[in-house]
C-alpha positions in Angstrom: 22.1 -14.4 -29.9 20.6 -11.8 -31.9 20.0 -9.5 -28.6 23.6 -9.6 -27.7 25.9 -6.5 -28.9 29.3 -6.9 -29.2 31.5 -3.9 -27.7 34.7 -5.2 -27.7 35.2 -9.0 -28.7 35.5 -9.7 -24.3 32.0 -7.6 -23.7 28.8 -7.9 -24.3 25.3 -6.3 -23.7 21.8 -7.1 -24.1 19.4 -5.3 -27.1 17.3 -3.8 -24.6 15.5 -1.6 -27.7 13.8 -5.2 -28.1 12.0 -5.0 -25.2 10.4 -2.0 -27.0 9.8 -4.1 -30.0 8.0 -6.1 -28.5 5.9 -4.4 -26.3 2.5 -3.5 -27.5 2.2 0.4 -25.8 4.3 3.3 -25.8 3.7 3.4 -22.4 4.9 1.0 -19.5 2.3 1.2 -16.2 4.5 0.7 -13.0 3.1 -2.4 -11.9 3.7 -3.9 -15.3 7.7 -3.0 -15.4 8.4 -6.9 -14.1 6.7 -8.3 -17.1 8.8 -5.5 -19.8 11.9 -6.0 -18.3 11.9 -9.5 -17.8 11.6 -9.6 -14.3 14.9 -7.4 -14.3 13.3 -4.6 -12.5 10.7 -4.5 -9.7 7.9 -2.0 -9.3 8.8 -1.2 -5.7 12.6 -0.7 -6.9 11.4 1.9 -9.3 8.8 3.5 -7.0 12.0 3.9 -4.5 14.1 5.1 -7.4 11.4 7.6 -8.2 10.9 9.1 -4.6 15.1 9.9 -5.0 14.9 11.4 -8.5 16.9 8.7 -9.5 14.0 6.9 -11.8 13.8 6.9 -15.5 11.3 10.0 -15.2 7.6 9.0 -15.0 4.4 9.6 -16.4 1.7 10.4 -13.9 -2.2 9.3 -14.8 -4.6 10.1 -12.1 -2.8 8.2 -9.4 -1.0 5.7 -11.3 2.8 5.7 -12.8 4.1 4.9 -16.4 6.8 4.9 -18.0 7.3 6.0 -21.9 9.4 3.0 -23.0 11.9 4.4 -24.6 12.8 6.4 -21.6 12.9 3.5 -19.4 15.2 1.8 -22.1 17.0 4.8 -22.2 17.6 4.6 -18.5 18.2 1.0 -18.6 20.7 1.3 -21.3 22.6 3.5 -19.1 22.4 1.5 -15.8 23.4 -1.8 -18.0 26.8 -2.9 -17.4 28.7 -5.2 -20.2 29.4 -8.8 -19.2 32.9 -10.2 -19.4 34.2 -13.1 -21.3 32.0 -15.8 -22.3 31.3 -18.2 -19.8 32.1 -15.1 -16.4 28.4 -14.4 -17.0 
């Protein structure tokens, strides 16, 4: 339970700065954001996101989108919402 940060002793969130850890890049391509987030987000959802200014800010190369991962962390951190009590997960 090392990934879990407690708030409050009723909320909890997830470490997402370990998803930087353990990524090998600085950079996240689009179609890759599955596989860094844990299947949490979808390439298509970010694309969408994107097109409304809404995204975590991309990185354009040639015609192909990444993500610095600590800005798409950042954003993450700030879309994550703290579970309740154990066991209302």
């Amino acid at each position: 339970m090392q990934n879990l940060k407690q708030q409050n002793p009723t909320e909890k969130t997830f470490n997402l700065d370990s998803l930087i850890e353990n990524w090998p890049s600085p950079i996240v391509a689009r179609s890759q954001v599955g596989v860094f987030s844990g299947g949490l987000l979808h390439p298509r959802s970010l694309a969408n996101l994107d097109s409304l200014g809404e995204g975590p800010g991309k990185i354009m190369v040639g015609s192909r989108a990444a993500y610095s991962t600590r800005q798409l962390v950042d954003w993450m951190k700030e879309r994550q919402q703290p579970t309740g009590k154990e066991g209302n997960q």
